[in-house]
C-alpha positions, 0 to 999 in steps of 0.5 A, spaced: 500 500 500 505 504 501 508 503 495 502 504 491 501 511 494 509 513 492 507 510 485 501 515 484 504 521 486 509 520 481 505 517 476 501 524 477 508 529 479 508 527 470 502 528 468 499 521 468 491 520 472 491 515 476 482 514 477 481 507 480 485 503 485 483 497 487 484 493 493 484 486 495 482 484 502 480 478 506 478 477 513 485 477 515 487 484 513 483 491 514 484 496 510 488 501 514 486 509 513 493 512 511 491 509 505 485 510 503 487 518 505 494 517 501 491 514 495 487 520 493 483 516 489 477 512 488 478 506 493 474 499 491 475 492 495 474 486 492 475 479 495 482 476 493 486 470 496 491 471 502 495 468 506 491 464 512 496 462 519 495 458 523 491 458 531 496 462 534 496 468 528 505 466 526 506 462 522 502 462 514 500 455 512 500 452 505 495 447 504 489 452 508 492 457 504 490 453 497 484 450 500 481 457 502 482 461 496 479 454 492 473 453 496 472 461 496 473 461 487 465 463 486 466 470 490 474 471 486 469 470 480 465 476 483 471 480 484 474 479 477 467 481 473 468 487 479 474 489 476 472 488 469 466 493 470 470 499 472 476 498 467 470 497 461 467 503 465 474 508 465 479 505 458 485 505 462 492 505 458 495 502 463 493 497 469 498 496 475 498 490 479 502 490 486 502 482 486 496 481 487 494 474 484 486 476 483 490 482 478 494 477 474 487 472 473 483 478 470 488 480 466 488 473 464 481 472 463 479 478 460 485 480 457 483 488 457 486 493 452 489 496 457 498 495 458 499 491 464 504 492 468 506 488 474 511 491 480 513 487 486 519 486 489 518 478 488 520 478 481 528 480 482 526 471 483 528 471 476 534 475 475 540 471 475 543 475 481 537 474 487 539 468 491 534 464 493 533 462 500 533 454 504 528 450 502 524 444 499 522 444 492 515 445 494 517 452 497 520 455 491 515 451 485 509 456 490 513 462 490 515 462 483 508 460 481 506 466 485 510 470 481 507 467 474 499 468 477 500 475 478 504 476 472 500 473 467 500 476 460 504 481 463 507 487 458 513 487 462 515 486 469 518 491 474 523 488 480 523 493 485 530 491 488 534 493 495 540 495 490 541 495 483 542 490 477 543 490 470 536 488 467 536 481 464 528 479 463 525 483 468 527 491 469 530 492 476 527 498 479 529 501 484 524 502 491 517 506 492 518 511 497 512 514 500 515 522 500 513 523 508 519 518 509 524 523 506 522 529 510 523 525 516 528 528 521 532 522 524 534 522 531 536 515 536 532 516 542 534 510 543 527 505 542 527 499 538 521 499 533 518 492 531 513 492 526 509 484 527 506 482 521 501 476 525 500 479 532 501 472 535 509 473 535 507 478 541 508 472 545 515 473 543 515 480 545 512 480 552 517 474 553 523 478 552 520 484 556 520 481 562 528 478 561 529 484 558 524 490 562 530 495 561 529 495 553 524 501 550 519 497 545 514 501 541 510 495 537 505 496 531 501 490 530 493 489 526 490 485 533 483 486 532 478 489 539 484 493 542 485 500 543 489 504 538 495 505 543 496 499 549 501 501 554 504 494 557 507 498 562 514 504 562 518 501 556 512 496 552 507 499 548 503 496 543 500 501 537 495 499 532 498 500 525 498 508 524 503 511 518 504 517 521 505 515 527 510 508 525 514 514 521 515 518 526 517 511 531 522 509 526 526 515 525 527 516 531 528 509 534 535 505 535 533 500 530 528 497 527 526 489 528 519 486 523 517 481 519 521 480 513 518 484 507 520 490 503 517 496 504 519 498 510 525 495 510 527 499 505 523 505 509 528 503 514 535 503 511 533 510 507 534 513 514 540 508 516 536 505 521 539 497 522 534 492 521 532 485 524 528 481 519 524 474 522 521 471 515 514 469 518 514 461 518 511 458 513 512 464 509 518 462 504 517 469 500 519 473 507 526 468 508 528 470 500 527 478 503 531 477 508 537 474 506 537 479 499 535 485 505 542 482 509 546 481 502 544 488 501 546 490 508 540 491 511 542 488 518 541 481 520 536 475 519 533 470 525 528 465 526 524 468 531 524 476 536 529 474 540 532 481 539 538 480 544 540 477 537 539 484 535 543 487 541 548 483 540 549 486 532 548 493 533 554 495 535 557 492 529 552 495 524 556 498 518 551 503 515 551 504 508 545 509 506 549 513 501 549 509 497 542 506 497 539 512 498 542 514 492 538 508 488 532 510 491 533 517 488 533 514 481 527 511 482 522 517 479 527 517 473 527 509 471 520 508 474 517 512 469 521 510 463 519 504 464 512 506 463 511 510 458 517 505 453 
């Protein structure tokens, strides 16, 4: 979402109209407000596939995962003839899809006049550099078969990329950034931000605050039936995912833990912040981030939010924020050449 927000305001910065934004959901994610504000655009939802974790909200689980988006094809049918009467209702020239498995299938389907395009960093899988994580067979043939589905007749596919490549079959694009990020003021006031993807790795947290009360944690998280801010005690507080707020918490914070994805890692890095990614069990997607986040020079990957892994490599931490900043800056420049080639 936040990378679609930094794409329409460039899209916009030349000359382009961005009139429709369509979102997936499931039971499983709410639409935050910073979106819908951020977008400045006509926001509609539509059922599409997710990811379902087990009982205690951690780990992602493949086979519930298949299952669910099969026994839910009938509302993905709705969602796909939703889609189809908003781009027959507008003409776009172009469709962008930020991987989003519903995209791929319409364009598939219905193959629509409009130029599509998908964008994510998942597609750098098929560059020569991109190193693939540990796992089965199994792991890499769903990964890259969900690079594949959201994809489908694709004119071109851009790799969003912690740091540059030379294009091979797809362009190597550098990251989207909201502008908010490069107005922040970047202190240390000596907190450790955490981003939890599922709110049941909490547990982990409150485990290492009770060995470790003297570390100040500021926690954003999507659990439902809790207040927007919920302070545990003087040095724990939870908070409800806010991107102001978030933003201000990270540029300000020591170093920055979460679940391994792409956005705010990059977020982090921008502001030379050091990173601690724990992929999601289950989710192979997230434990190739974090081992091209670590090759890129992120921080350090683990298993799990045991952050005295985390205290133990900050003082170690070598910046380098020059030299990614510098590639993010090109992004406006190359983004947009790439849509109008």
């Amino acid at each position: 979402m936040t990378q679609a927000i930094a794409l329409a305001a460039m899209l916009r910065k030349n000359g382009h109209e961005v009139n429709q934004v369509v979102v997936g959901k499931s039971e499983h994610r709410r639409i935050p407000d910073f979106f819908l504000e951020g977008i400045e655009a006509e926001v509609t939802l539509v059922e599409s596939p997710g990811f379902v974790t087990d009982k205690k909200k951690k780990s992602v689980g493949i086979w519930r995962t298949i299952g669910l988006a099969l026994s839910r094809f009938g509302r993905y049918h709705q969602s796909i003839r939703k889609i189809h009467h908003l781009v027959q209702e507008d003409s776009p020239d172009i469709i962008i899809n930020f991987y989003d498995f519903i995209g791929g299938i319409y364009n598939f389907l219905k193959s629509p006049k409009a130029k599509f395009i998908p964008i994510a960093h998942q597609y750098l899988a098929g560059h020569s550099s991109f190193g693939f994580a540990e796992g089965g067979l199994l792991d890499k043939v769903s990964f890259q078969l969900g690079n594949w589905l959201t994809s489908l007749c694709a004119a071109d596919r851009l790799a969003l990329s912690f740091q540059e490549y030379p294009d091979e079959e797809v362009a190597v694009v550098p990251p989207l950034l909201r502008k908010e990020v490069k107005e922040l003021t970047v202190s240390d006031e000596g907190h450790l931000l955490v981003y939890l993807l599922n709110h049941g790795y909490a547990e982990e947290i409150d485990r290492f605050h009770r060995e470790h009360p003297e570390v100040m944690l500021h926690c954003f998280w999507d659990k439902p039936d809790v207040p927007d801010e919920l302070p545990i005690d003087d040095t724990l507080t939870y908070h409800l995912l806010d991107g102001e707020k978030f933003l201000n918490f990270l540029a300000s914070c020591r170093g920055y833990v979460t679940t391994a994805g792409f956005e705010s890692v990059c977020e982090a890095m921008y502001l030379n912040k050091p990173v601690m990614l724990v992929p999601v069990d289950g989710h192979y997607e997230q434990a190739c981030n974090a081992v091209d986040a670590v090759k890129a020079g992120a921080g350090v990957s683990a298993h799990s939010f045991d952050l005295e892994i985390f205290l133990d490599y900050l003082p170690n931490h070598t910046k380098g924020g020059k030299i990614f900043k510098s590639w993010c800056e090109r992004a406006e420049q190359i983004i947009i050449r790439n849509f109008v080639r």
